[in-house]
C-alpha positions as CSV (number, residue, x, y, z in Angstrom):
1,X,0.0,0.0,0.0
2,X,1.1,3.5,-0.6
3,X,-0.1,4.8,2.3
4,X,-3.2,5.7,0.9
5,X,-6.7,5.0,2.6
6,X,-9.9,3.5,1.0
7,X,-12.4,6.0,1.4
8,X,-15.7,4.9,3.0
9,X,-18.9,4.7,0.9
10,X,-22.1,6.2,2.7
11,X,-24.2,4.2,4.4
12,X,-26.9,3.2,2.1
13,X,-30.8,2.3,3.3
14,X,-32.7,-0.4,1.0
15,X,-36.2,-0.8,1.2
16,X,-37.3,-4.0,2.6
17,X,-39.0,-4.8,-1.1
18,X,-35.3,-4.2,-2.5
19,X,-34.1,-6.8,0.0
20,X,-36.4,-9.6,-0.9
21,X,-35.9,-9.2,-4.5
22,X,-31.6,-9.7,-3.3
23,X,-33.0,-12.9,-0.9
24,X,-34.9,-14.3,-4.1
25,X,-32.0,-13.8,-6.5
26,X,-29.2,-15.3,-4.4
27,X,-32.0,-18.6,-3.3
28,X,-33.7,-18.9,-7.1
29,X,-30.5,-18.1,-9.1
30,X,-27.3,-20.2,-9.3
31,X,-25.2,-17.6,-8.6
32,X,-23.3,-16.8,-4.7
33,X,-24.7,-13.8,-2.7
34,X,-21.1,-12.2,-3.5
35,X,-21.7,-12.7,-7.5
36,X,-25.1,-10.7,-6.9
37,X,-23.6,-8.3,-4.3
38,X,-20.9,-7.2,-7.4
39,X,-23.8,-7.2,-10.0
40,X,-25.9,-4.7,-8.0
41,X,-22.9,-3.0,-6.3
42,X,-23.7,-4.0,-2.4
43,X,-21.8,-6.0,-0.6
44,X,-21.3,-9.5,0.1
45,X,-21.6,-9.2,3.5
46,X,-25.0,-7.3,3.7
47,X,-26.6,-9.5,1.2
48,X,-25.7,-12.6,2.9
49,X,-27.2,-10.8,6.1
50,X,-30.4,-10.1,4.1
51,X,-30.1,-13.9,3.1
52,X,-29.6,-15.2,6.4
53,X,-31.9,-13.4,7.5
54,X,-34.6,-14.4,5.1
55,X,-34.2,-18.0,5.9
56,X,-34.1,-17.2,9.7
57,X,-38.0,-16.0,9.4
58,X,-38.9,-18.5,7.4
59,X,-37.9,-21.1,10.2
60,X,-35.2,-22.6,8.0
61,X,-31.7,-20.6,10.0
62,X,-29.6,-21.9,12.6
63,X,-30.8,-22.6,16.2
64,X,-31.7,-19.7,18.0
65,X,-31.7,-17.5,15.3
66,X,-33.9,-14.3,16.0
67,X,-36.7,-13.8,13.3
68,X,-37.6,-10.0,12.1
69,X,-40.4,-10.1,14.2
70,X,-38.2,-11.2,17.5
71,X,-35.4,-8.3,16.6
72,X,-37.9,-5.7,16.5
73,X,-39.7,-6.9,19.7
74,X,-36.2,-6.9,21.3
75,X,-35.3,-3.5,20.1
76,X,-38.5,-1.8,21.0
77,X,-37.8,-3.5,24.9
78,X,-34.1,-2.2,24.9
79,X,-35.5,0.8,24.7
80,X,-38.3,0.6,27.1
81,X,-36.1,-0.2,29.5
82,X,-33.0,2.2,29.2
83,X,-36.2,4.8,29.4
84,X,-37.4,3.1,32.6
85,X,-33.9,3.3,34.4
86,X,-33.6,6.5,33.3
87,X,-37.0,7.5,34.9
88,X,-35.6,6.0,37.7
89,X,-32.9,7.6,37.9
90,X,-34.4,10.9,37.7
91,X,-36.5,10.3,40.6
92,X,-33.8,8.9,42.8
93,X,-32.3,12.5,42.3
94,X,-35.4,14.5,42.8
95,X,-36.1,12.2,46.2
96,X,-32.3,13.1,47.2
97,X,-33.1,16.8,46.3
98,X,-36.6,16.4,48.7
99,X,-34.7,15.3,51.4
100,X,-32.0,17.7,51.5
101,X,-34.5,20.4,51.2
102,X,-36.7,18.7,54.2
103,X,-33.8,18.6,56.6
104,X,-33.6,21.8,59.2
């Protein structure tokens, strides 16, 4: 290398439409998800996500594999709870700031 550094490409959003028509060209086609990735210009790795993925919610990945539905259940109750403790947090602090105001 001559000290050069590969520039980073944005960050790219697909729709979920996009995705499946990927899933169904890697699993229909005889080509590898990195032939497909160079044909549309993604890359290997999200497309065999995408693939993985795809096979996970159809009940056909690897043990314990989290379906879409599962993920997004998961996210939405990471973030329930990181508001909770903050909520408890903040009244921990106002129930400090009572007490200190109570005392003579």
């Amino acid at each position: 290398m001559d000290g050069e550094k590969k520039q980073r490409r944005a960050r790219r959003s697909f729709t979920d439409e996009f995705k499946a028509e990927v899933v169904k060209r890697v699993l229909t086609g005889h080509r590898t998800a990195g032939q497909v990735a160079r044909e549309l210009d993604l890359t290997a790795t999200a497309v065999r996500a995408w693939v993985q993925q795809h096979k996970a919610d159809q009940g056909k990945g690897p043990p314990g594999a989290l379906t879409s539905a599962e993920r997004e259940d998961l996210a939405r109750l990471r973030k329930e709870n990181r508001e909770l403790k903050e909520d408890r947090e903040i009244l921990k602090k106002r129930r400090r700031i009572q007490t200190v105001d109570a005392t003579p």
